[in-house]
C-alpha positions in Angstrom: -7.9 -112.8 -112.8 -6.8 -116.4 -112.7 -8.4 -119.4 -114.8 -9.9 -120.4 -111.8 -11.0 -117.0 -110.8 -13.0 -116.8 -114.5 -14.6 -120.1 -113.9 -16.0 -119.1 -110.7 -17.2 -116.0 -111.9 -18.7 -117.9 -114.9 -20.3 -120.4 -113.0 -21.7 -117.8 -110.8 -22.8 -115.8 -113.6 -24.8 -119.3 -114.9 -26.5 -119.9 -111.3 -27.6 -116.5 -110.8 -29.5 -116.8 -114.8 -30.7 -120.2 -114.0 -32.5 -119.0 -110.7 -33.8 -115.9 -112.6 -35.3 -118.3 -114.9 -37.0 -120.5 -112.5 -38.4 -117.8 -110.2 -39.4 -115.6 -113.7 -43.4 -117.9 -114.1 -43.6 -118.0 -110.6 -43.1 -114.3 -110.2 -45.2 -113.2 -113.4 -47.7 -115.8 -113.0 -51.3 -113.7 -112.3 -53.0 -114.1 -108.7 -56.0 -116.8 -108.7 -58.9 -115.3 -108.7 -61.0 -116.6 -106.5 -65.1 -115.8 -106.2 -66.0 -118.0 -103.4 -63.2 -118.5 -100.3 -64.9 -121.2 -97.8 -63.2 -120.6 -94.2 -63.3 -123.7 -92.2 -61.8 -124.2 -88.8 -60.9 -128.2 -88.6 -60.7 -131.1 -90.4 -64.2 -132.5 -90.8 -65.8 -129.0 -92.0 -63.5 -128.9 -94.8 -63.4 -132.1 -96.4 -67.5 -132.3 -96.4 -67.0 -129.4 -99.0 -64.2 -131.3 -101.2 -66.5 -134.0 -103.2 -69.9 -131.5 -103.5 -67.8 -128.5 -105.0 -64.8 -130.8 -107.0 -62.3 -129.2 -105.0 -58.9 -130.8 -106.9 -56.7 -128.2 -107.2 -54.0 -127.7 -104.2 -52.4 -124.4 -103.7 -49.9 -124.4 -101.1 -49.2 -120.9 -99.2 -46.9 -120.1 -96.8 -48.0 -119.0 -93.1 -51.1 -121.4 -93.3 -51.3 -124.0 -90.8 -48.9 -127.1 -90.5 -52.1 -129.2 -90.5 -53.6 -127.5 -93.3 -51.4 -126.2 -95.9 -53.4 -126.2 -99.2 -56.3 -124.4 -100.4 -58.3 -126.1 -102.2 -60.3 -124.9 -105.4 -62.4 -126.1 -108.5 -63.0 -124.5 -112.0 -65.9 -122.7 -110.9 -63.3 -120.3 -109.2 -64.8 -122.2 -105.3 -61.7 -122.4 -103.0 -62.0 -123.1 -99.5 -59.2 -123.0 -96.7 -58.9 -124.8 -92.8 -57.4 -122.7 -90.6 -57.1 -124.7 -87.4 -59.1 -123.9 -84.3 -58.8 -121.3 -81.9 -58.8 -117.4 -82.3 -54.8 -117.5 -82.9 -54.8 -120.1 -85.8 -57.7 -118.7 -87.2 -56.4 -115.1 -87.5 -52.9 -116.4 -88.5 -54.1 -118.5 -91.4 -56.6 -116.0 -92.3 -53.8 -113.0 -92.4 -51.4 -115.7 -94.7 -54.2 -116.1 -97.1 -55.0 -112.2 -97.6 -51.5 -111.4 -98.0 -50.0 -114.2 -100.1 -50.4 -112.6 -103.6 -51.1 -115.9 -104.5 -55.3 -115.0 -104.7 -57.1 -112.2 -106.6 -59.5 -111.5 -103.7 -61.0 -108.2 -104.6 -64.1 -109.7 -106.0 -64.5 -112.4 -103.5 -67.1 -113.6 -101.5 -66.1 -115.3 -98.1 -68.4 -117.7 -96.4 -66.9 -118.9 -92.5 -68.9 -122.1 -92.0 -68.4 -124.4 -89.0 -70.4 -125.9 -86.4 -71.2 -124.9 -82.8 -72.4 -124.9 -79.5 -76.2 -123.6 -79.2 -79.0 -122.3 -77.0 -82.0 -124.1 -76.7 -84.1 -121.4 -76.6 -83.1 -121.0 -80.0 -82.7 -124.0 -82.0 -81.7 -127.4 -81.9 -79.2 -130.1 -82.9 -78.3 -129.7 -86.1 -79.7 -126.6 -86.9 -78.2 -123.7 -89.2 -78.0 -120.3 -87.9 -76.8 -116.7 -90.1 -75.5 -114.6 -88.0 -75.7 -110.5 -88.4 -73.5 -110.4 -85.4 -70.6 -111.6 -84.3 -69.7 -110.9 -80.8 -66.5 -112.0 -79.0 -67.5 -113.1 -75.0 -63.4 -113.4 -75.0 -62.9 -109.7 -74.0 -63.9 -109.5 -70.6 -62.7 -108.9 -67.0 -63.6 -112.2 -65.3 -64.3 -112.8 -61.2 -64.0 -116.1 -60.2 -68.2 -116.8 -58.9 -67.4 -117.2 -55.7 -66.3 -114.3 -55.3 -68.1 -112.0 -57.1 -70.6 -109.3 -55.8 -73.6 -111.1 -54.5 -75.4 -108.5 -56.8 -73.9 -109.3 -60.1 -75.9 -112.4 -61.9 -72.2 -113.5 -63.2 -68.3 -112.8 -62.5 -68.4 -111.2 -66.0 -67.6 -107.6 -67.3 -66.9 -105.6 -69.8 -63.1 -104.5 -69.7 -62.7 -101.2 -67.8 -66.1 -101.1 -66.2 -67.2 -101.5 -62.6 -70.4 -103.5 -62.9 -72.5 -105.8 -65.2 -74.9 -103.2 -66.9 -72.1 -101.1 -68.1 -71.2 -101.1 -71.7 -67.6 -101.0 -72.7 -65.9 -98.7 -74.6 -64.4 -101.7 -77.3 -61.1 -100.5 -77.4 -59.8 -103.9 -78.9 -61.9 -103.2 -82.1 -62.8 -106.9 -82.1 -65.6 -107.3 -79.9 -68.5 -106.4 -82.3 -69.2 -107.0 -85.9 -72.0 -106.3 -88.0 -71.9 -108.2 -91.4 -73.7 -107.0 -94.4 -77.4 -107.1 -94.1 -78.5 -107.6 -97.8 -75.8 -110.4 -98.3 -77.5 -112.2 -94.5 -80.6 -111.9 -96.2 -79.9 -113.7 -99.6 -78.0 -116.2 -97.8 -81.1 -117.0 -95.2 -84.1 -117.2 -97.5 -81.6 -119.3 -100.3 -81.5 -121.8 -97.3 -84.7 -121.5 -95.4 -86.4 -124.1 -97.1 -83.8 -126.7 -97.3 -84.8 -130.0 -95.2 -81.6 -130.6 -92.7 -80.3 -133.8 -91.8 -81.2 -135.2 -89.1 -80.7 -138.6 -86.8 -82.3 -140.5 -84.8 -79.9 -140.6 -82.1 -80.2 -136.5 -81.9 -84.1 -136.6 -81.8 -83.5 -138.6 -78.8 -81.4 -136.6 -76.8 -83.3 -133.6 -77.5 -86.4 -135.0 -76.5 -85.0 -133.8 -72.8 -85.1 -130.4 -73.2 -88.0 -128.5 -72.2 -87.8 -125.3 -74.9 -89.9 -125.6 -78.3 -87.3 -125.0 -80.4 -84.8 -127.7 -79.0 -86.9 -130.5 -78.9 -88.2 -129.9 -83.1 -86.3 -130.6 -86.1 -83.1 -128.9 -87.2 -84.5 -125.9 -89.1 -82.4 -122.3 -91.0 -82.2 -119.6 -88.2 -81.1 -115.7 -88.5 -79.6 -115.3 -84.9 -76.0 -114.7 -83.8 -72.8 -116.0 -82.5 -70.5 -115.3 -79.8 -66.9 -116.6 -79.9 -64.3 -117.5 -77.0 -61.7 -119.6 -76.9 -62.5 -120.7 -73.9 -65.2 -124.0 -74.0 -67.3 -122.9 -71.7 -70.7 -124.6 -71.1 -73.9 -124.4 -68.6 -76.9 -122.8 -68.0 -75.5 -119.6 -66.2 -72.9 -119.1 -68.5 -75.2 -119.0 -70.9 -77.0 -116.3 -69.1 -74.3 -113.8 -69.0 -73.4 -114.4 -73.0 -77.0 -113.3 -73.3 -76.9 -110.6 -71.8 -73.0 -109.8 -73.4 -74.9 -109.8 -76.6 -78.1 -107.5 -75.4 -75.7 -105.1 -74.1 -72.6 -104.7 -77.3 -75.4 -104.6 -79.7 -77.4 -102.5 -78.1 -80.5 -105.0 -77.5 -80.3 -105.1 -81.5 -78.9 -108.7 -81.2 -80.1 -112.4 -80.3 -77.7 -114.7 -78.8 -77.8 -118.4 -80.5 -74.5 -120.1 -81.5 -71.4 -120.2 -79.2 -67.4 -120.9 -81.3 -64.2 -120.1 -81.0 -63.0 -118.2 -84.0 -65.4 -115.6 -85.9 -64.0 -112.7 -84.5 -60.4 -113.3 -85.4 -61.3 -114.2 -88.8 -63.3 -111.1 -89.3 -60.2 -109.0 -88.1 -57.6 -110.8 -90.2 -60.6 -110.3 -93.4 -61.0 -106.2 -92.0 -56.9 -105.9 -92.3 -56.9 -107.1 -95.8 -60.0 -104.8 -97.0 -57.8 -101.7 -95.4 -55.2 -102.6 -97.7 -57.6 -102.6 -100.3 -57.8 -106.5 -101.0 -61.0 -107.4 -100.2 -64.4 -106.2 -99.7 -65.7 -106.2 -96.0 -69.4 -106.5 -97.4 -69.1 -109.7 -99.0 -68.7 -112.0 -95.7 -71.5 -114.5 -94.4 -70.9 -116.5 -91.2 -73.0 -119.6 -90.7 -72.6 -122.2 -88.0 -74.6 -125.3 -87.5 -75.2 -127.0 -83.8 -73.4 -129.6 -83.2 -74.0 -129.7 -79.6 -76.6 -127.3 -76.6 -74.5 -124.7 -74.5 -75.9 -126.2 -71.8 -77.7 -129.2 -69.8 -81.3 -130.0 -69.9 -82.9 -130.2 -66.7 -81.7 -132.9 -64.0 -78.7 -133.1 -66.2 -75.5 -131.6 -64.8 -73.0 -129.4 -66.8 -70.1 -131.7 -66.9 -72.0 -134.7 -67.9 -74.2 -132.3 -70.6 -70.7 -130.9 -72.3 -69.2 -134.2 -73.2 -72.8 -136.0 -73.8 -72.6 -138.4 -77.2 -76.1 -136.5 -78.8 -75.4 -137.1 -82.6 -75.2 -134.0 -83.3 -71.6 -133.5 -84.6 -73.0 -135.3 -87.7 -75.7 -133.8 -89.2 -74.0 -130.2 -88.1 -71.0 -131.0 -90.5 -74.0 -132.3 -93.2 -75.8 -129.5 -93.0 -72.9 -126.9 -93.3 -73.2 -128.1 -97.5 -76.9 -128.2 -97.2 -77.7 -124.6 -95.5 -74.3 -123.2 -97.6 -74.7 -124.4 -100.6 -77.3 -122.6 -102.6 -75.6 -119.4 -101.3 -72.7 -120.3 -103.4 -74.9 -122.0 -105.7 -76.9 -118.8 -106.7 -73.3 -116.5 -106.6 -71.5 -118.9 -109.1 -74.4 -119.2 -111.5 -74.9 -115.8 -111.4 -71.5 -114.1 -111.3 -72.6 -111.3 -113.7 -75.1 -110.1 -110.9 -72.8 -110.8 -108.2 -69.1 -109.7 -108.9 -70.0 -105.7 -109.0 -71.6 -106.6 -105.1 -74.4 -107.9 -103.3 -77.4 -107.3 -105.6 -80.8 -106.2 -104.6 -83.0 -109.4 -103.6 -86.3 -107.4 -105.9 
């Protein structure tokens, strides 16, 4: 071998120890544990999180969004994560946090808070809702109205049936979830008594509607949500995700808060506890209304779905204010919390 044939080598040799060095923290460092991960969905439902909790530390991880490429966290072990909207982003981002190995998730608590659409039989603008359920009105056979049966109230089905009242056989493994009751339980009477925000802009609007709970104050609901990525809005709609809920659950659930993402973030959370990551039992979904699934009377569908009824503000408020003691009470209390959700007696 020539003198410059040694050189090489050398030089070679002095790269491939250099870049064993620099990768050796990275690779030994230990995985952040984490006790609360807050899953948001845009912009403005993580940032009113970042100056309540302290959340200074940045954690890049590959796969997240573009948008949103940092988790945030704060010495209390609080991290909370935006995955962009839609069922796509949301199981994509969820799926890159799991399976970084950059997060010691095995004793973590995940709380999806974002705001939604809901029913005014229900609750109002700016009310927080738990939900038990979490049903996905995305997995249907669809016939455009005007062309359905005249017997069916809506063009909707479940896939692989012939008719409305016919429950499906949930091959996708998405439709239906059932989150931990104890954990809905602690979370809803932590928050019950905590005074929303409100406006005076959305006590205006809601004065239209005619249903008791739409036109009182935002209040804490237990009730649950349905997720689509399709927008959809109006009063028949509404009807048939009503009935989508009475019939997956078995008449077991209530219909109350319409969103986009839930589902997919409860599958991309079910893969990582198969792989033994996470626990499945420590989830808590909460949405606030920002907006009603639907019109008030006189008031047409189009006109009702992009109405300006201050809502959107005091729904990203009162994400903090109905989620808060719930992360309060596990971070003060870790030594009660990290073996699982404790009995409320």
């Amino acid at each position: 071998m020539g003198i410059v044939g040694k050189a090489g080598s050398c030089f070679f040799l002095l790269l491939m120890a250099l870049s064993y060095d620099a990768a050796t923290p990275a690779q030994a460092a230990s995985p952040r544990a984490v006790k609360i991960m807050i899953i948001s969905m845009f912009k403005p439902e993580g940032d009113v999180w970042r100056e309540p909790l302290g959340l200074t530390e940045e954690i890049a991880v590959p796969g997240l969004s573009p948008e949103f490429p940092f988790v945030r966290c704060n010495a209390s072990d609080v991290c909370q994560m935006t995955t962009s909207m839609g069922h796509a982003n949301a199981a994509a981002s969820v799926m890159a946090l799991v399976f970084s190995g950059s997060f010691d998730l095995s004793h973590t608590y995940f709380l999806i808070a974002g705001i939604a659409g809901i029913d005014p039989k229900m609750g109002t603008l700016g009310s927080a809702a738990w939900a038990r359920y979490l049903i996905d009105f995305g997995i249907t056979h669809e016939i455009d109205a005007r062309e359905k049966p005249a017997q069916w109230p809506s063009g909707f089905i479940g896939i692989d049936t012939t008719g409305p009242d016919q429950k499906p056989n949930m091959h996708y493994r998405t439709e239906l979830f059932r989150l931990n009751e104890d954990l809905l339980q602690w979370a809803y009477a932590l928050s019950v008594k905590v005074t929303l925000k409100d406006n005076d802009q959305a006590a205006d609007y809601r004065r239209h509607y005619k249903e008791k709970a739409a036109m009182g104050a935002p209040t804490v609901l237990l009730c649950d949500t349905e997720a689509s990525d399709t927008y959809w809005h109006g009063a028949l709609i509404g009807a048939a995700v009503e009935n989508w809920t009475t019939l997956l659950t078995d008449g077991k659930g209530v219909y109350c808060t319409a969103q986009q993402e839930d589902n997919a973030s409860l599958e991309a959370l079910r893969r990582g506890a198969a792989a033994h990551l996470l626990d499945l039992q420590r989830v808590a979904d909460l949405r606030t209304a920002a907006n009603f699934d639907r019109p008030y009377p006189g008031e047409d569908a189009a006109t009702s779905m992009t109405a300006k009824t201050g809502g959107f503000p005091i729904s990203i408020a009162n994400l903090v204010l109905a989620g808060m003691p719930l992360v309060t009470e596990i971070t003060s209390h870790w030594d009660k919390w990290s073996a699982g959700v404790p009995p409320r007696h």
